[in-house]
N, C-alpha and C positions, 0 to 999 in steps of 0.2 A: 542405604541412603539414596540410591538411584532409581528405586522403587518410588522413594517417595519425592523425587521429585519429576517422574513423570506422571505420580499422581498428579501432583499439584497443578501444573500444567495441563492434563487433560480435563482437571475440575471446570481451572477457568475457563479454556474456552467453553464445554458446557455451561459454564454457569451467565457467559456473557450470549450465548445463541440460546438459552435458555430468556432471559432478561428482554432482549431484542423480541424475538417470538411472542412471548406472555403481553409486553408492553404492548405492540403492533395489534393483539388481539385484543386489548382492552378497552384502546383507542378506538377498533372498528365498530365495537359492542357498543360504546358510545354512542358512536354516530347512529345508529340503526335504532336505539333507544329513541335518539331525538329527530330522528326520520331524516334521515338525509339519504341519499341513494347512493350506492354503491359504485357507480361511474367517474363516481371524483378522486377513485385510487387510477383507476386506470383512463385517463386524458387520450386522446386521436390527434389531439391537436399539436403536440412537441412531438418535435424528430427525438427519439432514443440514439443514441450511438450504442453499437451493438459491444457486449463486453466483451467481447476476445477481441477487439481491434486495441483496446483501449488495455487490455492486459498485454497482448502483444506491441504496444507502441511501450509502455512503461519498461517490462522486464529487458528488452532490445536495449533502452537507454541505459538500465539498469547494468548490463553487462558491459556497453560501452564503455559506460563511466571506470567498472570495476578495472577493465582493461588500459585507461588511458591511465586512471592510478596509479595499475603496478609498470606502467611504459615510465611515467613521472616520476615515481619513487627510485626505479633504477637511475636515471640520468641524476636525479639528485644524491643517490649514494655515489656515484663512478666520479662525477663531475666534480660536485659540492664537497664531496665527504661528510654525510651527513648520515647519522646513523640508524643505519639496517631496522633496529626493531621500533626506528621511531619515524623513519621515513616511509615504510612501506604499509603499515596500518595508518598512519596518519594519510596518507594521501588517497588511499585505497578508499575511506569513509570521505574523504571531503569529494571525493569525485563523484560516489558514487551518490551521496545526496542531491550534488546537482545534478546529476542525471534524471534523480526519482520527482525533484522540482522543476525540470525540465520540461519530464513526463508531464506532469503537472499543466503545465501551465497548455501546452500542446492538447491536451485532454480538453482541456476549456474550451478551446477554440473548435473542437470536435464540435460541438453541441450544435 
């Protein structure tokens, strides 16, 4: 059974970096059909923000988040009395989403 589910899983990403790849080259085929130059993938004129700033600025908040979660989820079980297996996943994800829309929005302002 575990076989088959990291087949399945390694299909799709193949079949989704397959999909992306194939499309991207269809598109350019395209373009080159109907004469357009090759220059208009790669622009001089926008600043790029480099991706390890922007992978490094995400996963950092990312962890933050995950951390101020389980800070949160404890004070809500000791304090509240609120319970364990629904305090500590529940906070853990709502933290850590706004961490990752955090990132987000932070990223933007990169550009």
């Amino acid at each position: 059974m575990e076989v088959i589910i990291v087949g399945i899983i390694f299909g799709t990403i193949f079949g989704i970096v397959y999909l992306l790849v194939s499309a991207r080259n269809k598109e350019r085929m395209a373009l080159i059909e109907k004469g357009a130059e090759a220059s208009i993938f790669y622009s001089k004129d926008r600043r790029i923000t480099p991706v390890w700033k922007v992978l490094v600025l995400n996963l950092s908040l990312l962890l933050m988040g995950i951390g101020l979660g389980i800070f949160i989820a404890g004070i809500l079980v000791s304090v509240f009395y609120v319970e364990g297996e629904v305090a500590y996943p529940g906070t853990i994800f709502l933290m850590a989403g706004i961490g990752l829309f955090t990132g987000f929005t932070m990223t933007k302002k990169l550009d």
